[in-house]
N, C-alpha and C positions, 0 to 999 in steps of 0.2 A: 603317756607312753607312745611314742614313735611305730607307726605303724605302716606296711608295706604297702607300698602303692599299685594298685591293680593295675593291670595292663587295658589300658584304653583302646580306643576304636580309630581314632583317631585325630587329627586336631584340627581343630576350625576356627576358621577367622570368621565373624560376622559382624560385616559393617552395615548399621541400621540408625538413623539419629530418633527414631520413636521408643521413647524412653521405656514406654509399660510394652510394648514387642519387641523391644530385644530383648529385658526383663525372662516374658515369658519363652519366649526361641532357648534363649540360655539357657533357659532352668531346663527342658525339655530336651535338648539336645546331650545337656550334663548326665541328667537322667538317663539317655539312652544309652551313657558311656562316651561321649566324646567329651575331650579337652578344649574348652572355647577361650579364644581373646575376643576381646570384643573392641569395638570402635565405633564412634558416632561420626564422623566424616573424614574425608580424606587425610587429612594431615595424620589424625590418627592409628588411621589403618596405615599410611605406609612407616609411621611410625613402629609401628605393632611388628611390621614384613621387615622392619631393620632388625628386628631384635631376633625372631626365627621366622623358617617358612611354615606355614603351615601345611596340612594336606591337601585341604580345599577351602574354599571363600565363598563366603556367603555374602552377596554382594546387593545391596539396597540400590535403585535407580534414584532416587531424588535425596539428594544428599545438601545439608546447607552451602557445602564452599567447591564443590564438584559435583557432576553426575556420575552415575556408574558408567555408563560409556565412556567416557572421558579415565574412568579409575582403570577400566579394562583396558584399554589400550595400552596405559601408561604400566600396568602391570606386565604385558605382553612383551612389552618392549626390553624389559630385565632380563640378563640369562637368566640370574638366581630363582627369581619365579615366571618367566613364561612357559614353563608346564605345569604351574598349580592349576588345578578343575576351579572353575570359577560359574557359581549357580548365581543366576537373577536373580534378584526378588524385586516384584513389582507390581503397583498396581494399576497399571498401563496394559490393556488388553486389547490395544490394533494390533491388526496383522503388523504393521510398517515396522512398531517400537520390538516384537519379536526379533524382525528379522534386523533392523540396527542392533539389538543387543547381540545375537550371535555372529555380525560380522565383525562387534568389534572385539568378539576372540570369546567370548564367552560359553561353555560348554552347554548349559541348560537355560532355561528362561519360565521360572516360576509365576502363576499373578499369586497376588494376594487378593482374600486371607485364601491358605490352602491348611489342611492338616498335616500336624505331623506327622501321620504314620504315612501321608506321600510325600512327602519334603525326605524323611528318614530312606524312604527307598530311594528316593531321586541321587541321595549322600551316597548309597552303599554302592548302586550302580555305576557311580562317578569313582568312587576311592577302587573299586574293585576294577575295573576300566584302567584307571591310571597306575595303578600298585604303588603304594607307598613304599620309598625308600627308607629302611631303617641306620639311623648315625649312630656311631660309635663317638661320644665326645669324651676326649681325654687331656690332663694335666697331669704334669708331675706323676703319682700314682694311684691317681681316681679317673676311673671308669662309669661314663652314664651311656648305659643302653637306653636307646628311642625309643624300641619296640617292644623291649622288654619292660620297659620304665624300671632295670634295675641297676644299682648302686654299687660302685665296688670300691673299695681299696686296699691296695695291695694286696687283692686274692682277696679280703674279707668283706661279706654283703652288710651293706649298710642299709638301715630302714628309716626311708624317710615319710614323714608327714606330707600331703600334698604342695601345701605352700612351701616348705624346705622345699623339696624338690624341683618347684619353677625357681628359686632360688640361685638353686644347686646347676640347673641346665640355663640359666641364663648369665652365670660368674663362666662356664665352661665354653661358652661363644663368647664371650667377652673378657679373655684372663686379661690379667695387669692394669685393666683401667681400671682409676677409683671413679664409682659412684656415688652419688648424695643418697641422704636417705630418700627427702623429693622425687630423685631420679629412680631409684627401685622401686620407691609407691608407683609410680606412673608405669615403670614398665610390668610389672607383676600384677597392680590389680587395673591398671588402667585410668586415664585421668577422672571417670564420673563418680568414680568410687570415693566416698569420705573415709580413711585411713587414716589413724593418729602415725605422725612420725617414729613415733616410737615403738611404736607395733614391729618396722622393720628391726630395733635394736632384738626384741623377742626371736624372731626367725632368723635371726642370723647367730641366738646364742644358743636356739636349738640347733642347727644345721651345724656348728664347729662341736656339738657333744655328740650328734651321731659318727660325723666324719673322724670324727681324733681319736684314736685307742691312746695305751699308754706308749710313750716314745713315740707318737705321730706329730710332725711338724706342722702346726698350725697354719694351715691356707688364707685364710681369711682375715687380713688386715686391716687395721681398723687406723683411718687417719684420721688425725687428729683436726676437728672443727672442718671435713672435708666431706670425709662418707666412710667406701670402705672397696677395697677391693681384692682380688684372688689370683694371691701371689706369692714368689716364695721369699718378696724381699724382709730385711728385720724387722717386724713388728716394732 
């Protein structure tokens, strides 16, 4: 059974290529109530920043195909995100590699290893600093509240699963384009994640029985040997 999705703390990018500490950051970050993308190096993460922005970035200095100075800059330089809070993680403890981290735009400068319960303050003081902007994303006549994480159509709330939901909020930044299924695995769990292709057929047959009452026009197209995209053309 479909159930309501909590209201989060907020959303976080963390790009980190150490497989068992983003592992652990994730887990612990989820836990505390934040929504994480994650990413193992640059292509990745600004992969991740095309599909939404997040609230803040957690941002690894030694990355296999970029450093994070180089990621800072290049994030800086976006209208879209040169005001996301962007935290260091490093474990680079000169004075020098601080101060290059914060002139090239970056808000805090973490070393590693540090605790969560100070990484979690360092978040709250950044999001709280910055105020996160809550989006109204809308189609046709469905409604996703950001802040609320709630569901609507046409005036009736709809209760999604979490995975429906990053589903649900990434067909609503991206209407009319079809995607693969390939292409949703990557954007929803991320390329290190092992995901059977067909796992996306399952959430997307969940996501059109919460979305659809009776006499609701099916959003979700399904093309044929292509993917599937969120639109109001004839099925």
């Amino acid at each position: 059974m479909p159930i309501d999705v909590p209201t989060a703390r907020g959303t976080i990018l963390l790009v980190e290529d150490d497989a068992a500490l983003l592992l652990m950051v994730r887990y612990n970050l989820e836990k505390a109530g934040y929504e994480v993308d994650v990413a193992a190096d640059a292509r990745e993460a600004f992969s991740c920043l095309s599909v939404r922005r997040p609230d803040l970035i957690l941002l690894d200095w030694m990355l296999p195909d970029m450093n994070g100075v180089e990621i800072c800059r290049r994030i800086r330089l976006k209208p879209d995100t040169a005001q996301v809070p962007i935290i260091m993680l490093t474990a680079r403890t000169d004075e020098q590699d601080t101060i290059r981290g914060l002139d090239s735009g970056a808000d805090d400068y973490i070393t590693k290893p540090c605790s969560m319960q100070a990484l979690d303050a360092r978040i709250r003081a950044l999001l709280r600093r910055a105020g996160t902007t809550p989006e109204i994303l809308t189609f046709e006549d469905v409604t996703l509240d950001t802040e609320k994480h709630r569901v609507e159509r046409n005036g009736r709330l709809v209760a999604l699963g979490p995975t429906e939901y990053r589903f649900l909020d990434f067909f609503l930044r991206n209407p009319r384009r079809v995607f693969s299924r390939e292409d949703l695995l990557r954007r929803i769990w991320g390329e290190r994640v092992h995901v059977e292709p067909r796992t996306v057929d399952v959430h997307i047959r969940r996501l059109r029985q919460a979305l659809n009452a009776e006499g609701d026009v099916d959003l979700i197209r399904t093309v044929r040997a292509a993917g599937y995209a969120f639109d109001t053309e004839a099925h």
